[in-house]
Structures are given as C-alpha cells and as structure tokens.
N, C-alpha and C positions, 0 to 999 in steps of 0.2 A: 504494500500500500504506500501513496508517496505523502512523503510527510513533510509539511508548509508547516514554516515559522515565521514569525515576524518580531522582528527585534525591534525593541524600541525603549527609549529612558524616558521616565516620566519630564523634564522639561521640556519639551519636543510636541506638542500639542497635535501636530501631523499622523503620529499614530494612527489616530480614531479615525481618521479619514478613508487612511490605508486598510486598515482592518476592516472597515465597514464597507469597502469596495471591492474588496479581497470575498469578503461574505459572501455580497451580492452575485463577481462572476463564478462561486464556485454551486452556488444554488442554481445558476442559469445552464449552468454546463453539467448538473450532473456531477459533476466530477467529484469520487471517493477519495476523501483522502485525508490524515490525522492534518489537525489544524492547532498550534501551540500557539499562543502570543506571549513572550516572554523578554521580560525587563533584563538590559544587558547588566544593569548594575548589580543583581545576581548571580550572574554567570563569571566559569572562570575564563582567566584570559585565554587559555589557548580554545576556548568556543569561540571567544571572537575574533577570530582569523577571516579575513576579508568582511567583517562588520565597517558596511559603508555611509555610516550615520544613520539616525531614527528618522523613518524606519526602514530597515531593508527587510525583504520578504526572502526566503532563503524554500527553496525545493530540493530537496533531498540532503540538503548541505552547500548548496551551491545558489549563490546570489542571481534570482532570476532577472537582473537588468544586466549582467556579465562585469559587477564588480569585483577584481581579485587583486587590490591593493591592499595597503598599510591600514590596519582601525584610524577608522575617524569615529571622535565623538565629538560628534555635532549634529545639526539638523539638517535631514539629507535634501537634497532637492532633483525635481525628477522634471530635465529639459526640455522631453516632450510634451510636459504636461503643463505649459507654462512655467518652467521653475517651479511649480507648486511642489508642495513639500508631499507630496503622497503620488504614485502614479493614477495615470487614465486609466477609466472601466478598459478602453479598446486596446490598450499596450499589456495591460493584466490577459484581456482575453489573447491576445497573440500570446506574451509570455508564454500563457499554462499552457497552451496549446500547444508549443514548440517542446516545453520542459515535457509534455506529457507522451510527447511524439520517441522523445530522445529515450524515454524510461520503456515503453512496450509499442515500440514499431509496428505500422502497420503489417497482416503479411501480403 
C-alpha cells in the first residue's frame, strides 16, 4: 500500500491547505493508501532527509514535487501554484498519478 506523508511544523500555517487538498484529490481518485500528517519537530533528523520546508508531501519516502536537497526549515512554496505555500489540486493530481504509475505499472 503507498504511504503519503506530509511534513509540516506548526509555524507554517500552509499545512492545512496542503492537507486538505491532499484529502480532496485522494477521495477523487480513489486512490488506497496510509495517509500520516506528521510534525517534523518530532521526528528524528535522519527522517528528514530531503524535508523541503512545510509542507512537503513525501510518497513512499520520496518528495513528490522531486525535492532531494539539504533540510530547509522554513515555509515551502510551491511555483506553480502561484508561490502559494501548498501545491495545486491539478499538480497533486498529476503528482499521485505519476508516483502511483512508478509504484505498480500498468501491464
């Protein structure tokens, strides 16, 4: 089953957007899969290995906008989306689509 995270630290207000956009396209899509929302201020450092500020959304372990840099903590922003601090319903839908494509290929 694929397991969606989303990292986020309480100053970061963008979260709740992300998550709640996250909600929506995975009700639309059907799509099975564990869903954690979890405070990086929690977590130990080597979880947050490519943590690309709040919020990043992570499928299977891997940053589904292709962050694989340094931890930033800070407030992320997402450039297709306007710089808005959470991604677009339609980049979320492409994302899982593609994440979900890469995990069990069509035959």
């Amino acid at each position: 089953m694929t397991q969606i995270e989303v990292l986020f630290f309480d100053g970061c207000p963008s979260w709740q957007h992300a998550w709640a956009a996250l909600g929506t396209v995975l009700v639309e899509s059907r799509c099975e899969a564990s869903v954690r929302l979890r405070d990086v201020t929690t977590m130990a450092p080597e979880e947050l290995d490519g943590f690309a500020g709040s919020p990043t959304i992570r499928v299977d372990g891997v940053d589904l906008f292709g962050y694989a840099g340094p931890v930033v903590m800070a407030c992320r922003r997402y450039e297709h989306n306007d710089g808005q601090g959470w991604p677009s319903l339609e980049a979320l839908r492409a994302r899982l689509d593609t994440a979900r494509e890469r995990v069990a290929p069509s035959a």
